[in-house]
Every structure is written in structure tokens, then in C-alpha cells.
N, C-alpha and C positions, 0 to 999 in steps of 0.2 A: 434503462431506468435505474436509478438510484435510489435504496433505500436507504435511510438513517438514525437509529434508533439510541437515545442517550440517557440516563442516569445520573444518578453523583458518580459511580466509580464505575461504570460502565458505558463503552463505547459501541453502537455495531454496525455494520455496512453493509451492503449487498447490493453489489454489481452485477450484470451480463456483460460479458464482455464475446463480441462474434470472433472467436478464435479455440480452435481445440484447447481441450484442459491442460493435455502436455506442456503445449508451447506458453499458455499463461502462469503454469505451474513455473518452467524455466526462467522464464522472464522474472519473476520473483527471488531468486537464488545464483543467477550468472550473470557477473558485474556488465559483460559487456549488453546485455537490456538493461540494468538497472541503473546507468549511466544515461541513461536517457528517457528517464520519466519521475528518478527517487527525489523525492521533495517537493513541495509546494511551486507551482508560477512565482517566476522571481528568481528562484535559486538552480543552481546545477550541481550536479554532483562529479566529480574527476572519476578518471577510470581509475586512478591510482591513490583514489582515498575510501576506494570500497575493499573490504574484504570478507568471504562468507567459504565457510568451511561448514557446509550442509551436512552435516549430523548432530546426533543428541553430544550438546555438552562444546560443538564446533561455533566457533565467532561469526557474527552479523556486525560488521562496522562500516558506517558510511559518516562522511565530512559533506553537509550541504553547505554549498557556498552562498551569499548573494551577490546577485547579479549587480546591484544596485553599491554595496559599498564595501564589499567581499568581506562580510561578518562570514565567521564558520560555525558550523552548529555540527558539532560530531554528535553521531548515536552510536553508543556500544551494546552489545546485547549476546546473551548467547543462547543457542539454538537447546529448545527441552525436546522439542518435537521433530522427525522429519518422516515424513511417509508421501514417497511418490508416487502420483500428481493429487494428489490426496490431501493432503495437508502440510501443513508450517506452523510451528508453537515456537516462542523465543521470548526470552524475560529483557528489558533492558535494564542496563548495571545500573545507571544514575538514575531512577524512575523506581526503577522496580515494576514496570506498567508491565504485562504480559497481552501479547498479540496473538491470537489462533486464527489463520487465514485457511478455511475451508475454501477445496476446489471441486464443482458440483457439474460433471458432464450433463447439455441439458440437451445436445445431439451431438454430429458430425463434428459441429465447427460453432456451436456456443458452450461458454461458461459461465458459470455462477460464480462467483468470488464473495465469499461471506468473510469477513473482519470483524474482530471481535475484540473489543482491545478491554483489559480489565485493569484494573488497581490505577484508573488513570486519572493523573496529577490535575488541577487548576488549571493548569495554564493550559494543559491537551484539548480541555472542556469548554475554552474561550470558542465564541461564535468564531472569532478568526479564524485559530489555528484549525476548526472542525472545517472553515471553508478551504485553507489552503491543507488539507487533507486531500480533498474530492476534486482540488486540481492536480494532484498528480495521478488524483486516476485518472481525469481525464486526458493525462499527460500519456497514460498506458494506453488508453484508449485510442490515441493517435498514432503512436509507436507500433501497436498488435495491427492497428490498419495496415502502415506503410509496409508491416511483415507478410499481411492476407492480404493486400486489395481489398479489405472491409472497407466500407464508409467508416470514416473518421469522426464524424457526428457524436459528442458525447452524448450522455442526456441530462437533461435538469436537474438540478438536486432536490429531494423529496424529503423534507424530513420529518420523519415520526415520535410522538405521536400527536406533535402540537401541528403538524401539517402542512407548516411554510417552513421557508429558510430565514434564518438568522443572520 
């Protein structure tokens, strides 16, 4: 399940994802998973236009390509937070939006993944961009399968507190 909760300047999300916290914590910080889920359906991300140097003050930069007419959309950002498997804090440079992705052991082999994104622009807040958000979770959500033998199955989008999707 999906949750989704929005503001003017705030964003937040809350996933399960059936995979220990470790492996969804890494998947969020080592380019070679984040090559294969970062960005919206539509776009891919190269292994060689990612870079993340996981500590306070260390770079997050990814280039999402499209698929459709290879526009690029870099994000740069640097890392405020790092505590493992714990957490992730990182401001991005052209935004200034700030992102805290909590990681919530809920047993063996589920997480919680809570996003939180704050100071977030117009355009972040568009019903689009909030949908092609919640497909590269669902992009992780297939990725953490093919890693576990989980069902692949994402789930719906839920979104709070007006209760449909946009």
C-alpha cells in the first residue's frame, strides 16, 4: 500500500516494500540499483550519470533520461543526513526541496519507506509529476522482487487526505 499525503510545501509517502531494510536502504545509495528504478515510467537513468558519495555534505546526482525523446533532467543534491539503514536527508542544489527518506524494519523481510520531501517547488506538486513519482516506486518494487523472489505486484496509489488519485 501506498500512502500520500500533500500540502503547499510538503510532500510524504509511505511505502512497504517486502524486502529487509538493509537491502532497500542500499538500493537507495548504490548507483548500480539506482540505475534501475530512479525516475518516473518513461525515463532511465545510465549507470554513468549517477553519482552518490553517502555522507553528510557527500553528492546525490542522477541525469534521467527519456525514453521517448532523450530530454535529460539532472538532479543535484547534497547529502545533510546519512545514518544506516536508517535514514537518508539531502537538500537538492536547484530546488532547494529537502528529501528525508525514513527506513522502518516492520520484520524479517518488510520495510517501510517513509518520504518526506519539504520546501517542494510547483511543478513537484503537479498531479503528474506526484504520479510519476509513485512509478519509480513501483519501478523499486519490481527491482526488490527480481532481488527476493517477492511478488512484483505494486499497489495502488492511495492518496491522502482527499482519498483518490489525481
Amino acid at each position: 500500500m501506498t500512502d500520500v499525503t500533500h500540502d503547499e510545501e510538503e510532500l510524504i509517502v509511505t511505502r512497504v516494500f517486502e524486502a529487509q531494510r538493509e537491502l532497500v536502504f542500499r538500493c537507495m545509495i548504490e548507483p548500480e540499483h539506482l540505475t534501475r528504478f530512479w525516475g518516473p515510467a518513461g525515463t532511465s537513468t545510465p549507470l554513468e550519470s549517477i553519482t552518490v558519495d553517502a555522507r553528510p555534505g557527500g553528492a546525490f546526482e542522477t541525469v534521467m533520461v527519456s525514453d521517448s525523446d532523450g530530454s535529460r533532467y539532472p538532479v543535484r543534491a547534497r547529502f545533510v543526513e546519512v545514518v544506516p539503514p536508517e535514514r537518508l536527508t539531502w537538500t537538492e542544489s536547484g530546488t532547494g526541496m529537502t528529501i528525508t527518506t525514513t527506513f522502518h524494519e516492520l520484520g524479517p523481510s518488510r520495510t517501510e519507506v517513509r518520504i518526506v520531501q519539504t520546501n517542494v517547488p510547483a511543478a513537484v506538486r503537479t498531479p503528474e509529476a506526484r504520479a510519476g513519482f509513485l512509478t519509480s516506486l513501483d519501478r523499486l518494487t519490481a527491482h526488490l522482487s527480481r532481488l527476493t523472489g517477492a511478488s512484483s505486484q505494486p499497489p495502488g496509489p492511495r492518496l491522502v487526505p482527499d482519498g483518490g488519485p489525481e
